[in-house]
N, C-alpha and C positions, 0 to 999 in steps of 0.2 A: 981911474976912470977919467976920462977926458969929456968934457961937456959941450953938445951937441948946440950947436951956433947956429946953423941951417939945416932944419932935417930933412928938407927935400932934397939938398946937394949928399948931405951924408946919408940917406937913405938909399941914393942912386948908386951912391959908391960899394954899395953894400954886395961881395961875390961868393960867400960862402955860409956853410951853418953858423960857423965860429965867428964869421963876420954878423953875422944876424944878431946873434949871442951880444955880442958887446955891445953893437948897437945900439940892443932893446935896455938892457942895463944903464946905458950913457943916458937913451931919452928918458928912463924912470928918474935917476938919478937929477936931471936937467928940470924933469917938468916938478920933482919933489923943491927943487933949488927956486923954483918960480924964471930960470933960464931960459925957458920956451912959452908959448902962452898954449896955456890950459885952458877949452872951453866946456870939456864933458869929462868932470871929476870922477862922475861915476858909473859902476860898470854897464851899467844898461844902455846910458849916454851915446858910452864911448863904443859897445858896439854897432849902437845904432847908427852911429856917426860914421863909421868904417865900410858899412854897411850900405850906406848911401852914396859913398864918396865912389866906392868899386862901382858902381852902374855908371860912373860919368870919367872911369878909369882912360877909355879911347881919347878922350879930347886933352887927359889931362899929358898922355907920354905923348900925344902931337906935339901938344905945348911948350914941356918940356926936353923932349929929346926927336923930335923928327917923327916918331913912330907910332903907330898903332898900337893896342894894347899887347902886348905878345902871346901867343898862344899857348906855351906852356911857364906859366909864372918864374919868375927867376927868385931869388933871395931877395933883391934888388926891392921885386914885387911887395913881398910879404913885409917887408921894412917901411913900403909905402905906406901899407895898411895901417899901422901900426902907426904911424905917423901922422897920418889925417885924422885916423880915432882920435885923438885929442885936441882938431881945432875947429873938425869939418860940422857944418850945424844945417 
């Protein structure tokens, strides 16, 4: 497993199932290591946090990549999600 240093860069990188896969493995791995910063340890938290962060998804792929939120989610997406669950509050 290779430990995820930026999960928004390696979230974005993200093009397939199997890429999702290792991913979400790396961040468990990463956020159990204390590598990443954990702010919703638990599950209710951290859906809620995913949760909140998807309604303000348009402003954030302007931000980061030029675009609007896209209209059928990619892998890319769902890595995002997955990624903010644990810092977004």
């Amino acid at each position: 497993m290779e430990a995820v240093k930026n999960p928004i860069e390696a979230a974005l990188a993200v093009k397939s199932q199997e890429g999702l896969v290792e991913f979400l493995a790396d961040l468990a791995e990463s956020a159990r290591l204390d590598r990443v910063p954990v702010e919703n340890p638990q599950t209710s938290e951290f859906i809620e946090a995913s949760s909140a962060w998807l309604e303000g998804l348009d402003g954030f792929m302007r931000q980061h990549t030029g675009e609007g939120a896209p209209e059928s989610p990619t892998w890319a997406t769902v890595a995002l999600i997955f990624s903010a669950g644990l810092v977004y509050e």
